[in-house]
N, C-alpha and C positions, 0 to 999 in steps of 0.2 A: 459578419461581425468585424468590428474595427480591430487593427493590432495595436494593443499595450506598448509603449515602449518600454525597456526594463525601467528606468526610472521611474515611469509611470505609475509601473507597477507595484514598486515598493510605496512611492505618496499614496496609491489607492488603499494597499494596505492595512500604511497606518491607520489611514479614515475609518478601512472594514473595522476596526477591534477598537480603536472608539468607541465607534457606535455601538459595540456592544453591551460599551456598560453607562455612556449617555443616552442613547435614545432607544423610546419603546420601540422593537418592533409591532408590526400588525400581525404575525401569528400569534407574539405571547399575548393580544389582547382577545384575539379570537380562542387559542386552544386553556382551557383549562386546569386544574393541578391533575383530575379525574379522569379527561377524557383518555378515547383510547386511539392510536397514534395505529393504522393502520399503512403496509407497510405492500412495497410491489419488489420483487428481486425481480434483476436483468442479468441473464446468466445461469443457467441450472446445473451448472458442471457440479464436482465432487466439492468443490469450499462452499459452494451454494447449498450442498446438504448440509456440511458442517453448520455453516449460520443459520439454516433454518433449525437446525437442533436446537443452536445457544438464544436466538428471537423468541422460538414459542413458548423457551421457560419464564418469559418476562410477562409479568401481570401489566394487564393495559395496553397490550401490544397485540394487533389483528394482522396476519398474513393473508394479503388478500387478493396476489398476483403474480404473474414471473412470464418470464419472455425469454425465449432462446430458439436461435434457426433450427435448434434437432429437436424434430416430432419427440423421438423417444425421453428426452430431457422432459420435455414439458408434461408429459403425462405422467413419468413420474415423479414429480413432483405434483401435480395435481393429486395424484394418489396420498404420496405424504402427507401432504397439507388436509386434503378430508378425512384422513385413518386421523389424525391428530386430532380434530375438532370433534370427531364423532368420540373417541376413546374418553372426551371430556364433556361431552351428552351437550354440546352447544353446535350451533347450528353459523357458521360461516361459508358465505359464497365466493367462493375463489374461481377466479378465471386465469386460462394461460395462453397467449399471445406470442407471434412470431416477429412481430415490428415492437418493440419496445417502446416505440412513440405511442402506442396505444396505452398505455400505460402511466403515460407524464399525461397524455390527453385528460384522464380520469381526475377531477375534481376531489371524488372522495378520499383521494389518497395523501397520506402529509411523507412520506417520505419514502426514498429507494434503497435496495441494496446492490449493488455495480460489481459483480462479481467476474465478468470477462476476461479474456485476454487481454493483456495488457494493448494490445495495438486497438483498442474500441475506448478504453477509457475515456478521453478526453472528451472525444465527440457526445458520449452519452452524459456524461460530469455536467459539462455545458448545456447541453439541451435541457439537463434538469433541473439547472439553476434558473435558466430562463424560463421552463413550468414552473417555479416557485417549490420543488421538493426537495426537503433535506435530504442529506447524503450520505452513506456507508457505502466507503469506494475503498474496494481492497486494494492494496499494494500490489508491489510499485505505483502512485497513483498513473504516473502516466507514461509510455514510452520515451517521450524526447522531454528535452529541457524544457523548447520553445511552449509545447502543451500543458508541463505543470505551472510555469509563469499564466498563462494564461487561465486555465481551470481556478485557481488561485485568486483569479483578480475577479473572476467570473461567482466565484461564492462570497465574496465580501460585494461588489456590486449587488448583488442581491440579496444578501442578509439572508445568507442559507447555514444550518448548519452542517458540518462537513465532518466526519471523523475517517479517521485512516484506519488500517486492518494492521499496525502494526501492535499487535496485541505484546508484546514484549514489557511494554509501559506501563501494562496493569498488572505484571507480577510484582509481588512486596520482592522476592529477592532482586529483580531490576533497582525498582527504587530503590533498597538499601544499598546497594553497591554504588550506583549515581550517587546516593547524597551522602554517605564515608568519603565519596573523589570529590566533594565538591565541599566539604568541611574540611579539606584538607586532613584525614584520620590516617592517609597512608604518606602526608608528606604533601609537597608539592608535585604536582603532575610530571611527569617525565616524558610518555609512550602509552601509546593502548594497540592493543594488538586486537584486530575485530575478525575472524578469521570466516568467510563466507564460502570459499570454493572458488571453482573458477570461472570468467566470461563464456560466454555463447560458443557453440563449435559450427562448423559450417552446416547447413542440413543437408545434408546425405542420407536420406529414409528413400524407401523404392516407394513411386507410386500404386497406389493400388484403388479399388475401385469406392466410388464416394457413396455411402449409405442412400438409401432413396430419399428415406425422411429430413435429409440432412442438406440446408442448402449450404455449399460450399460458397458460393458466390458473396451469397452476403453476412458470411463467417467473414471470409477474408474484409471485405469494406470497404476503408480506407488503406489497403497494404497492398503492393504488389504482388501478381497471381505467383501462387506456387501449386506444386500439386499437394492432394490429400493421401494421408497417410492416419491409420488409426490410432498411431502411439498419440498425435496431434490432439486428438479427441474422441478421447479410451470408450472402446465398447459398452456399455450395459444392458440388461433384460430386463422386463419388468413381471416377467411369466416363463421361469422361477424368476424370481429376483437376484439379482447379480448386479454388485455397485463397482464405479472403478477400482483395479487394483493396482493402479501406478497414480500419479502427479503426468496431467498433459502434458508431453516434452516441449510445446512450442515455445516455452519461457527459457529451453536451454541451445537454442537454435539463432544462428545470426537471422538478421532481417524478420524474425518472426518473435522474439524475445530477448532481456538483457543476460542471459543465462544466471550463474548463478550470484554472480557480483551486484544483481539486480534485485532477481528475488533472494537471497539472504543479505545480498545488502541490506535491505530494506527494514531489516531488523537487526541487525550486529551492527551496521556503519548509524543506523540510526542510535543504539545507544550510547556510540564512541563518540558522535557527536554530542549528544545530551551532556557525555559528561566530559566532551570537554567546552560545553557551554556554548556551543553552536548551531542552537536549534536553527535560529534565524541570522545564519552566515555559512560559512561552507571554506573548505581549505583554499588556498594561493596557490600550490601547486600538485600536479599530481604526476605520480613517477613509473614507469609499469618494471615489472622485474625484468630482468636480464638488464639494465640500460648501466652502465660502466661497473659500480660497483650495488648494486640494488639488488636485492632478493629476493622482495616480497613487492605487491603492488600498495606503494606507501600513499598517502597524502599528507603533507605538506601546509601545516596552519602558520596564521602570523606569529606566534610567539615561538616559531621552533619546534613546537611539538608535533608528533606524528603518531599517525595511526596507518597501521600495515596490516593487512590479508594474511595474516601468520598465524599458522596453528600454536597454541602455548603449551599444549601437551602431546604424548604421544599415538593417544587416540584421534586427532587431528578434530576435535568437538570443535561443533558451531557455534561459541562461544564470546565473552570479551573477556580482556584483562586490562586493568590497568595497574599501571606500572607506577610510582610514585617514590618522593627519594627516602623515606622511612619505612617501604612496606609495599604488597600491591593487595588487589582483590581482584577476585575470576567468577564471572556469573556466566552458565548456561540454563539452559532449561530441566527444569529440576533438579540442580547443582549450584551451589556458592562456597566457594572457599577464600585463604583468604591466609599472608603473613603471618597473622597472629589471629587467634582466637577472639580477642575481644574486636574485632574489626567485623566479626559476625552477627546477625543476628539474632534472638530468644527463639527458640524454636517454636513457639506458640503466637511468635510474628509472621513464621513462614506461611504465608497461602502462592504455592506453587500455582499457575495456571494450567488449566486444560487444553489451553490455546483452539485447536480446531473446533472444539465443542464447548468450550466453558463461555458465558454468558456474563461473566463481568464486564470485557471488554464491550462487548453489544451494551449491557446496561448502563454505563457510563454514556454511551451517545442516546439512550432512550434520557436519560436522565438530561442531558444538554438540548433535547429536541423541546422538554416539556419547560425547562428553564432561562434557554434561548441564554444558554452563552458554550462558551467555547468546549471542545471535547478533552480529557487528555491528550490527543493529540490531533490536533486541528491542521484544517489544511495548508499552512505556511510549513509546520515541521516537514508534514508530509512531501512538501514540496521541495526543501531545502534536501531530505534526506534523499531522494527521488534522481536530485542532480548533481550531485556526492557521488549517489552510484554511478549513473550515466556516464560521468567522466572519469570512472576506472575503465570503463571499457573505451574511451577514446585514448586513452592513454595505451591502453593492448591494441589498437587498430594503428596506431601510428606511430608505436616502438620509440617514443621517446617523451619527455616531460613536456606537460601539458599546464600553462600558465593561466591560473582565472580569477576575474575578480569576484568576489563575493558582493561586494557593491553594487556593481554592474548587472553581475550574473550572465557574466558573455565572457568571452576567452580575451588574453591581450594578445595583440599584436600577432596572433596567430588564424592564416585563409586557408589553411587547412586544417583547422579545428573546429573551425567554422561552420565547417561542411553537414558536423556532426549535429548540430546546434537543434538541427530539425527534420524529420523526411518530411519530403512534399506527398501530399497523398495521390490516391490516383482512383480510377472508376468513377470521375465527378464531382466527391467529396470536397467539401473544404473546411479546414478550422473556421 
């Protein structure tokens, strides 16, 4: 595959979302209001249950596949998926697969769900846009910057549709707090405070020995070898049944994931951006604490304003606020408060999310796959908020401010920031 330049990138862009409301695609003449949109997951871990939970309650929607290197993953989910169609007296044939490419191979399928570690994304993103299947690709969409520019350019290139897992956009108290900051109801903007935890810590797990069913080799991929450890990817039985009891740590480990400035990035920096109007743009600078007088790991936008990794209350909730100069408002998950009372909600507006298991978020991309235009959060958000995160953590790796243009989508003036911009893969692979 050729490399995009970033400018490139952004002209391609524009073109992709054009065409989405100039020209037919050839799915929306092929698929019907009716048909049913059968679907293949890549990935069986613990969020891969969760979305098969929130899929099978969608009418019109056939699970009909899933692919992951642990034996024990794919059977149980095979299991799931036939207890499910039998308890509903219908009759579907679901296969489970160890190459995921057997799965984009399949014709009858119109789209995936990309539930991996984050260091597979991109590679699988890509390869499914080039099989023509739409996409539910969980967050962070992809490890490095270089890969969400690219995956990005790769769904508009192909007129795929793309939604991100950052299910935060489908709560009504999200949306109301975004559009109170963006009526100006608390004032003009000041500060938002997104508070997600901290970056990756070094991995320090003992090795220990690799499940038989479980090929470690082509877990790993595209990443340099480390050893396995099973916090990496949590035991379960399928005889009793026993599901994960933790979240896989590799998402809190350097070189194996963005810890947590990544994955809760991906939903607190994404709605600080939203409200402060830059889905599709990203701060000028980023600062990491401790650097002269900084506290918190801030970012830095053109008009002055900032958002900082700062908890706003004493529970240190995963949360947002903003801050405005008449008032602010705080949304967390199942929580909004707010200056004043009338800055709130009707209580009969609130539909809280389920997030892990509620089905709105999934319905919204069933609903964009059947009408072939854009998700609530389509893959440019997904991409913008993806490289927000990424460079708080370059900003903790190099202990001091990190300069970038939003235009560009490259660093200025700095060759050791550079560095960060992308890992090179290794084992053969290549973007």
């Amino acid at each position: 595959m050729k490399e995009f330049s970033r400018r490139r990138f952004i002209q391609s862009s524009l073109v992709g979302v054009a065409g989405l409301t100039l020209q037919p695609w050839s799915k929306a003449l092929a698929m019907g209001a009716n048909d049913t949109i059968r679907i293949g997951f890549i990935g069986l871990g613990q969020q891969a249950m969760n979305l098969l939970n929130g899929f099978s309650k969608i009418r019109g929607v056939e699970i009909v596949a899933g692919a992951d290197v642990y034996g024990i993953k794919r059977d149980r989910f095979e299991l799931k998926v036939n207890e499910f169609y039998k308890s509903r007296n219908e009759k579907v044939d679901v296969k489970t697969y160890k190459d995921y490419r057997e799965i984009l191979d399949r014709k009858d399928i119109d789209a995936v769900v990309i539930a991996t570690p984050d260091h597979w994304h991109a590679l699988i993103a890509i390869d499914a846009c080039n099989a023509g299947k739409d996409i539910y690709q969980e967050k962070p969409i992809t490890y490095t910057i270089k890969e969400s520019i690219l995956v990005a350019a790769a769904v508009r290139r192909n007129n795929i549709i793309f939604a991100t897992g950052s299910q935060q956009r489908s709560d009504s108290n999200y949306q109301h707090a975004v559009n109170m900051v963006h009526r100006e109801e608390i004032g003009k903007l000041k500060k938002v405070n997104a508070f997600v935890g901290p970056g990756p810590a070094v991995y320090d797990l003992p090795e220990e020995q690799i499940p038989a069913d479980l090929d470690w080799k082509q877990w790993l991929g595209p990443m340099p070898y480390v050893h396995y450890n099973s916090k990496l990817n949590p035991p379960i039985t399928i005889n009793p049944p026993t599901k994960e009891t933790f979240w896989a740590r590799w998402r809190y480990y350097k070189g194996l994931g963005g810890g947590f400035t990544c994955d809760w990035g991906a939903h607190n920096f994404d709605i600080g951006q939203w409200g402060l109007k830059k889905d599709h743009s990203g701060p000028v600078e980023v600062i990491p604490p401790g650097y002269k007088d900084t506290k918190f790991l801030t970012y830095v936008y053109d008009r002055g304003i900032t958002m900082t990794n700062e908890a706003y209350d004493e529970k240190n909730t995963r949360g947002v606020k903003f801050w405005g100069e008449d008032g602010w408002i705080e949304v967390s998950r199942g929580s909004i408060a707010a200056s004043d009372p009338s800055l709130l909600p009707e209580k009969d507006e609130v539909e809280a999310g389920l997030y892990e298991k509620s089905s709105g978020h999934l319905e919204n991309f069933i609903n964009a796959v059947r009408a072939r235009i854009d998700p609530i959060v389509p893959v440019e958000v997904g991409q913008r908020t993806a490289a927000c995160s990424i460079l708080g953590n370059v900003a903790y790796e190099l202990n001091r401010p990190v300069a970038w243009s939003p235009e560009e989508q490259y660093f200025i003036n700095d060759s050791e920031a550079e560095k960060f911009y992308h890992r090179e893969y290794e084992n053969g692979y290549k973007l």
